[in-house]
Structures are given as C-alpha cells and as structure tokens.
C-alpha positions in Angstrom: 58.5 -25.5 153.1 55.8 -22.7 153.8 55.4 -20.1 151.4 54.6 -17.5 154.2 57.7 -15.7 154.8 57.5 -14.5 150.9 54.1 -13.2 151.0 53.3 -9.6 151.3 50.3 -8.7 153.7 48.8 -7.3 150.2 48.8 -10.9 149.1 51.8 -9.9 146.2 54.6 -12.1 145.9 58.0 -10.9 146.4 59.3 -12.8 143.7 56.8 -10.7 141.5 58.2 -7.4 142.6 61.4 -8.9 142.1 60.5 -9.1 138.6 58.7 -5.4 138.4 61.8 -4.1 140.1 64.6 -5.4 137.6 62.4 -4.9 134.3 62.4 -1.2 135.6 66.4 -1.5 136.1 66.4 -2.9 132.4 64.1 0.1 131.1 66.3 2.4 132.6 69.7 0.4 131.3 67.9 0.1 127.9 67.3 4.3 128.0 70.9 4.6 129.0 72.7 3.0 126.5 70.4 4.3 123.7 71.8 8.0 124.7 75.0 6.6 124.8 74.6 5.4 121.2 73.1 8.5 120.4 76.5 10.6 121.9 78.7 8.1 120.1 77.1 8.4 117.2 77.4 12.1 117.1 80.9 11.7 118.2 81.9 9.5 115.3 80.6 12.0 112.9 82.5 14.9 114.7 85.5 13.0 114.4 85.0 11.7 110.5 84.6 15.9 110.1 88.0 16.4 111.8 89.9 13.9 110.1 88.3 14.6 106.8 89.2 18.6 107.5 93.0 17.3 108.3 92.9 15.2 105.6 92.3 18.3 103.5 94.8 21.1 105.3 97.5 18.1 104.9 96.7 17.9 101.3 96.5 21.8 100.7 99.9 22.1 102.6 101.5 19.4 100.4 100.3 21.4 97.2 101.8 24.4 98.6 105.2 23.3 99.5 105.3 21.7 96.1 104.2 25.1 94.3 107.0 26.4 96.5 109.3 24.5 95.7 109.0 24.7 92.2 108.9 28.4 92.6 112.4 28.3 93.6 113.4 26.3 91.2 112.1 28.3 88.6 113.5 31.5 90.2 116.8 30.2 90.8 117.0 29.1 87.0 115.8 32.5 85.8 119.1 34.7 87.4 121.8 31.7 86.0 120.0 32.8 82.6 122.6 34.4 80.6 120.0 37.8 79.0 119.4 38.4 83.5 122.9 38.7 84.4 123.9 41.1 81.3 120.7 43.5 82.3 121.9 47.0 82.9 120.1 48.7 86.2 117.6 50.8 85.4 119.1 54.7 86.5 116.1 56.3 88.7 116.0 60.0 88.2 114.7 62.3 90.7 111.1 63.2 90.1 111.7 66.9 89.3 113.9 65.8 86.9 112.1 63.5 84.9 110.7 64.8 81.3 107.6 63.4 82.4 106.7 65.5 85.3 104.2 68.4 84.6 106.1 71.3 86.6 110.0 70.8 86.8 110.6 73.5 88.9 112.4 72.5 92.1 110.3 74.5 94.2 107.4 72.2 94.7 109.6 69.8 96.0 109.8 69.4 100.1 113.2 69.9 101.4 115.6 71.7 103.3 
C-alpha cells in the first residue's frame, strides 16, 4: 500500500492536519461549553433569588391573612360585648353651636 495519495506536496501528512483540525474543533467545543456553564451558572442563581423572593411574599401573605383573620375575630367579639351594644351615639352639634367655638354667631357660617 503506497503512502502517496496521503501526502501533501508540502510533505505534511493529512492525518496530522486531521489532528490540528479536530484539536481546534475541541478548543472551540471546550470554549463553548465553558460559557454555557458560565450562563447556567448565572441562571441558577437568578432562579435561587426568585424562589427565595416567592418564598418570602408567600410567607409575608400567610402572616397577613392570619393577622386578618384574627382581626376579625377580635372585631367581631368586641360588638357581641355587652358595654358596645348599651353605648349611646354620641349627638353631633352643629359647629356654631358648640360651647367650644370662639364666635357663635351664625353669620360666619356659609349658607343660603
């Protein structure tokens, strides 16, 4: 079997660019997939910030439907409560009426 057909006229092998060729294919996968591990790894943190941020909204919701919750209850206890219901409204008198106001004459107050 002659060796010929596989030479180059430069006297290189084709077997040896062979070799030059696919170790620059691997430098270029090996480049590749370190950004890709780079991305991913930023993308996992991104996501760990998210779920962390849910985790804390779901939490804060939780504590607010509770404090809700108990609200009501503790407003819903307070009018069965036996000194609420005998309260007597307060009357509201008309400002120029009150003892309190400065000037009790009607006429500074708007009308028709």
């Amino acid at each position: 079997m002659s060796l010929l057909p596989i030479a180059r006229h430069r006297g290189r092998h084709r077997a040896a660019d062979e070799v030059t060729r696919l170790r620059y294919e691997l430098e270029k996968a090996q480049s590749l997939a370190a950004d890709l591990q780079y991305r991913l790894a930023i993308a996992t943190a991104g996501w760990d910030n998210a779920n962390a941020k849910v985790s804390r909204l779901r939490d804060e919701v939780t504590r607010a439907a509770e404090a809700t919750r108990q609200n009501v209850t503790a407003v819903s206890s307070l009018t069965a409560h036996p000194a609420v219901t005998e309260t007597q409204p307060i009357p509201v008198l008309p400002l120029h009426l009150s003892p309190l106001a400065g000037n009790t004459s009607p006429s500074h107050i708007p009308g028709p």
